[in-house]
C-alpha positions in Angstrom: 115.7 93.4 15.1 116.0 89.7 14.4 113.5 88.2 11.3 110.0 87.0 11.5 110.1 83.2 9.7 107.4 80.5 8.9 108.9 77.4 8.7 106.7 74.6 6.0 106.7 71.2 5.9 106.6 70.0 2.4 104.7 66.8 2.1 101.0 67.5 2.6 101.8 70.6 3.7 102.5 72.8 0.8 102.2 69.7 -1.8 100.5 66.7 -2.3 101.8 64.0 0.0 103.0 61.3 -2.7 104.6 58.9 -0.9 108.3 59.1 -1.4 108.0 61.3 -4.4 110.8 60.6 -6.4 110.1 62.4 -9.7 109.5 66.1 -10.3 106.3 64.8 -12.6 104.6 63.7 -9.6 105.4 66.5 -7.5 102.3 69.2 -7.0 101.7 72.0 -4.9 98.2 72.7 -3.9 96.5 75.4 -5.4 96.6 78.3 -2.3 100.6 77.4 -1.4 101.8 80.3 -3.9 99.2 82.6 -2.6 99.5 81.9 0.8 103.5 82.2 0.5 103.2 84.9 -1.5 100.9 86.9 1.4 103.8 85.6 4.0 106.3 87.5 1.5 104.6 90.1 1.1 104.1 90.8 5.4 108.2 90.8 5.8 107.9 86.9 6.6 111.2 84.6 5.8 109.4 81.5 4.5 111.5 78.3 4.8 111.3 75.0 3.9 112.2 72.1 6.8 111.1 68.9 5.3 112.4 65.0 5.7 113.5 63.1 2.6 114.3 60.3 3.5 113.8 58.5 -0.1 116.9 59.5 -0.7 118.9 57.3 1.9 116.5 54.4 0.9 117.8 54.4 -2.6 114.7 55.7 -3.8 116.2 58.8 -5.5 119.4 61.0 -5.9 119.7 64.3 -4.0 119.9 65.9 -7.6 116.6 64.4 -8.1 115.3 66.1 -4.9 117.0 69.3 -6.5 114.9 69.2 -9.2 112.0 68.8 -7.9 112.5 71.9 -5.3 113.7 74.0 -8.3 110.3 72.9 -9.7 108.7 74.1 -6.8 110.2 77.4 -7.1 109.5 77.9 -10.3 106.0 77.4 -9.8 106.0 79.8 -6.5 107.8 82.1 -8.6 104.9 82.1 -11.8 102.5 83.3 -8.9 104.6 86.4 -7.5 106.0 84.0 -4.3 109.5 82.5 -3.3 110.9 80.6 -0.6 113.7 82.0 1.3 115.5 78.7 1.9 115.3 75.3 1.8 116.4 72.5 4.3 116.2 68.9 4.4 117.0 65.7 6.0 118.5 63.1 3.5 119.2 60.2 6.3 116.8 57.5 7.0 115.0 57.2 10.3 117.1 54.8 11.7 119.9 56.6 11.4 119.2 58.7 14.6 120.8 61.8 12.8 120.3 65.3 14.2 118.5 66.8 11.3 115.7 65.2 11.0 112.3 66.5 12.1 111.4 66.5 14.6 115.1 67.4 16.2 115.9 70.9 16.3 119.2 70.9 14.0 117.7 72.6 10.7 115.4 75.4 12.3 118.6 76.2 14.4 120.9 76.2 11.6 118.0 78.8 9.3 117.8 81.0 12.8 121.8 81.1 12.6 121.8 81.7 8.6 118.6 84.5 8.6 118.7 86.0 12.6 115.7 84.7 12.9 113.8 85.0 16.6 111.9 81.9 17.2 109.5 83.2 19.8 107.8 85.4 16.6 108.1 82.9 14.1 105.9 79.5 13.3 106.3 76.3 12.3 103.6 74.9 10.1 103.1 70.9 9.4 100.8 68.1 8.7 102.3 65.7 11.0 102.8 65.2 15.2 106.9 65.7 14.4 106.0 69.1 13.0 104.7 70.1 16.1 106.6 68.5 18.4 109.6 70.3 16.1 107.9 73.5 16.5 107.5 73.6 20.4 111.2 71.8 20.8 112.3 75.2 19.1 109.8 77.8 21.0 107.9 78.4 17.9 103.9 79.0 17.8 102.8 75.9 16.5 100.3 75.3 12.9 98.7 71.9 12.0 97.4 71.6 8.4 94.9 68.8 8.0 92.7 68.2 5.3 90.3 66.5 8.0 90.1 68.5 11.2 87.7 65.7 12.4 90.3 63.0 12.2 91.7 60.8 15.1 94.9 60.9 14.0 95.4 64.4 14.6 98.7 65.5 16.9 98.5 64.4 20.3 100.4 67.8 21.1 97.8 70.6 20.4 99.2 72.9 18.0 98.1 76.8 18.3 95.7 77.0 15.4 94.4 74.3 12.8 93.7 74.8 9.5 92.1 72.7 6.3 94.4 75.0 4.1 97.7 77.0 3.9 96.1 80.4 2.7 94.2 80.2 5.9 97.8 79.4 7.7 99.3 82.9 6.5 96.2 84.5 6.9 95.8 83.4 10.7 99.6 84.5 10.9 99.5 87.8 9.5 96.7 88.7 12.0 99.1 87.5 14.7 101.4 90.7 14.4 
């Protein structure tokens, strides 16, 4: 039987948004992500990683900076007990009109292909309209993280729950199955 995933968003998602964050310094999970991750691991979930970076075709920092900064992430997942399964990204700026960048299809297809992964059970969790719109393109149950539920600015596209933080995510998922 094909895998279970969650797919995250990154950037005010599972860290605080800093706006191009180009230095592992200044990158910071919030305080539930490992627990909430590490609840996802612990249910049989693949958790993965989709997230643009497009910084990096701006000149604003290397991919090996980027690497860094995700191997800081790990690290700190992995202090708690929690890991991510994989980790894809979009390097190319917006303009570009590249496949891989959210909200096209291109890197949740490629992680289905790498981890058999059957969309219909999995979710895509985000902060942002492309997240959704990513996660419905793809057949996925659809999770909007917002730290205000009350704001306009919310999707246009209804996702399937909304939560103020991602330990209420996994918990919303695991009762799900």
């Amino acid at each position: 039987m094909a895998n279970r995933a969650v797919f995250l968003d990154r950037d005010g998602t599972m860290a605080k948004d800093v706006s191009y964050c180009s230095r592992p310094e200044d990158f910071e999970i919030f305080p539930n992500t490992a627990k909430a991750i590490k609840l996802l691991n612990e249910r049989g979930f693949k958790v993965i990683v989709i997230t643009n970076q497009s910084g990096i075709a701006r000149g604003y920092f290397a991919e090996e900076t980027l690497k860094q900064i995700h191997e800081k992430m790990k690290n700190e997942l992995a202090e708690k007990g929690a890991f991510v399964d994989a980790i894809y990204y979009c390097p190319h700026h917006p303009d570009d009109n590249c496949d891989c960048r959210k909200p096209k299809p291109k890197l949740v297809l490629q992680a289905k292909k790498d981890f058999d992964i059957d969309l219909e059970r999995s979710f895509v969790v985000g902060d942002l309209d492309l997240d959704i719109e990513l996660g419905r393109a793809v057949g996925c149950s659809t999770i909007l993280v917002s730290q205000n539920p009350e704001d306009d600015d919310l999707p246009k596209k209804a996702p399937d729950y909304t939560a103020t933080d991602l330990y209420d995510v996994a918990k919303w998922i695991v009762s799900q199955i």
